[in-house]
N, C-alpha and C positions, 0 to 999 in steps of 0.2 A: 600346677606350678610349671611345668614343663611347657606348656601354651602359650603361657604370660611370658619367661624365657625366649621361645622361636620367635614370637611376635615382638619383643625389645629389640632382639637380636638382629631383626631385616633389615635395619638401618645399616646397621656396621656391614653385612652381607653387600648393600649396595656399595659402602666405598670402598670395600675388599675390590670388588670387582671392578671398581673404576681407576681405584689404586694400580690393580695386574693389568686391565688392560693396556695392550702396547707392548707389551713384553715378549719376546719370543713366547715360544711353548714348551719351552725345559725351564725356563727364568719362570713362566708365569705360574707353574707347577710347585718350584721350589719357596716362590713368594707366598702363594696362598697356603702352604704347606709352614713356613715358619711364622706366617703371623698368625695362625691357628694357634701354634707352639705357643707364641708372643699371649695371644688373646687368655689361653688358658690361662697362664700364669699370673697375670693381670685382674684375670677375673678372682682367681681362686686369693690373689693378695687383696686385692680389695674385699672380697667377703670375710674375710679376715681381720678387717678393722673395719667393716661397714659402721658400726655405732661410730665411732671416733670422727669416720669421715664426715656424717651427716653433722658435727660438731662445728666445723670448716664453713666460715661462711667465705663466698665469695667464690667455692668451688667450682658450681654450676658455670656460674659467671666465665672463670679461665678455662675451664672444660669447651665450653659454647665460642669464647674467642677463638682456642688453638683448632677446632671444628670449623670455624669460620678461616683460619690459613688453609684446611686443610682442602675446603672448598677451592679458594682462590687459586690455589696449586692446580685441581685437576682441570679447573677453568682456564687455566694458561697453558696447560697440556693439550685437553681439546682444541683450544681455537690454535695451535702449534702445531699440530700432529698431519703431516699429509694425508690424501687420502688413500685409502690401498692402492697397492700396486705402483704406486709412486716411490721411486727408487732413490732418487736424489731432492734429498727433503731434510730436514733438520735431522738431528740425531734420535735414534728412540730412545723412551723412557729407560731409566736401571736399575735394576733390583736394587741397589741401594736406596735410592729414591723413590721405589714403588714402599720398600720397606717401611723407612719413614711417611711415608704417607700413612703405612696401615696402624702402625703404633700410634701414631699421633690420636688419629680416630677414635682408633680401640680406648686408648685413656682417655678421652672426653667424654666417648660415649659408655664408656662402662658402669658407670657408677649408677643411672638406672637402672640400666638392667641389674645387678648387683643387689638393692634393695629392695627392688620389688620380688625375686626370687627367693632374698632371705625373711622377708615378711611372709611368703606361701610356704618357704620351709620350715616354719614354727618352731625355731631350735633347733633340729637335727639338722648338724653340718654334713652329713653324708647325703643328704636331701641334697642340700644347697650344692656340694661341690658334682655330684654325680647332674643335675638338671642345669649347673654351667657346662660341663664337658661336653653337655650330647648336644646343648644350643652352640656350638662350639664348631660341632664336628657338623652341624646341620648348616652354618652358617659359611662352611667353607664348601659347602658343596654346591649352595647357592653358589656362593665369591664368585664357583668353577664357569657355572651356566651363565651368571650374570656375564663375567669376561668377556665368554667367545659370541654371547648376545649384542655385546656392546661393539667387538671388533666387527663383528657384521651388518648391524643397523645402529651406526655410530649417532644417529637423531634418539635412542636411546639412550645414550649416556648424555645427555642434556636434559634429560628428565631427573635421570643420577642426581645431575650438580643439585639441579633444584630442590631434590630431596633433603640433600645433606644440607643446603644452605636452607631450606625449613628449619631440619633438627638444628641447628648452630645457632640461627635467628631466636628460638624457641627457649634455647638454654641461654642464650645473651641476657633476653627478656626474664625469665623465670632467676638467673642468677640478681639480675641489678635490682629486683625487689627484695629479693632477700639480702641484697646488701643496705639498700634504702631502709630497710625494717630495721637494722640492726644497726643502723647508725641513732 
């Protein structure tokens, strides 16, 4: 269960880290540090009503849109951002807007991961809440690595976008069938 977990989990790890990237290094510490906080709680609410949710058509759908802003944001960051060492350049990114960037994500992208843990955790909600927390704490320590990866070979974080606008594209498509179906 914990596999299935780490392995949902790397997506959101990449836009943690696309998200902090740009941020000092006290901002980007503290960002990957409350959207952990943010993730957990998200996760643990949605496993919480996971039946109910799967009930919601159309979720997928607005999950895969606000993933698809969240894309275009750091898309407009990147092609925005100077390159190091360049001093007089646009403003950098801010924790508040690295924030919203990671919540945004976090709830689009949660809801697989979500189900598929509480399908391996066969009932026991202490399965399910202990194998979110640790994809959680594992997922921020990518965020960590991925960051300072992206601030130093920045043709890395265009790999990022592309990831995340795969997952966004993926859940657009998989949402509008299921709302196709249910019309």
């Amino acid at each position: 269960m914990l596999v299935i977990d780490v392995v949902l989990a790397g997506d959101n790890a990449v836009v943690v880290g696309l998200a902090v990237a740009g941020l000092p290094g006290g901002q980007k510490r503290t960002a990957i540090a409350l959207g952990l906080g943010a993730a957990t709680v998200i996760r643990i609410g949605c496993a919480a009503i996971t039946f109910q949710l799967l009930a919601i058509i159309g979720l997928t759908l607005a999950g895969g849109l606000l993933l698809l802003w969240v894309c275009w944001r750091t898309y407009r960051d990147l092609r925005h951002r100077p390159p190091a060492g360049l001093v007089n350049g646009p403003a950098r990114k801010t924790l508040g807007r690295a924030m919203l960037q990671i919540l945004i994500a976090d709830l689009s992208m949660s809801l697989d991961n979500v189900l598929a843990v509480a399908g391996a955790a066969e009932g026991h909600a202490w399965v399910l809440i202990a194998g979110l927390a640790i994809s959680v704490v594992l997922m921020g320590i990518a965020a960590g690595i991925l960051a300072t990866l992206l601030e130093r070979h920045r043709w890395v974080a265009w790999i990022g976008v592309l990831i995340v606008l795969y997952v966004a594209v993926k859940m657009i498509w998989e949402g509008t069938h299921q709302v196709a179906q249910a019309v």
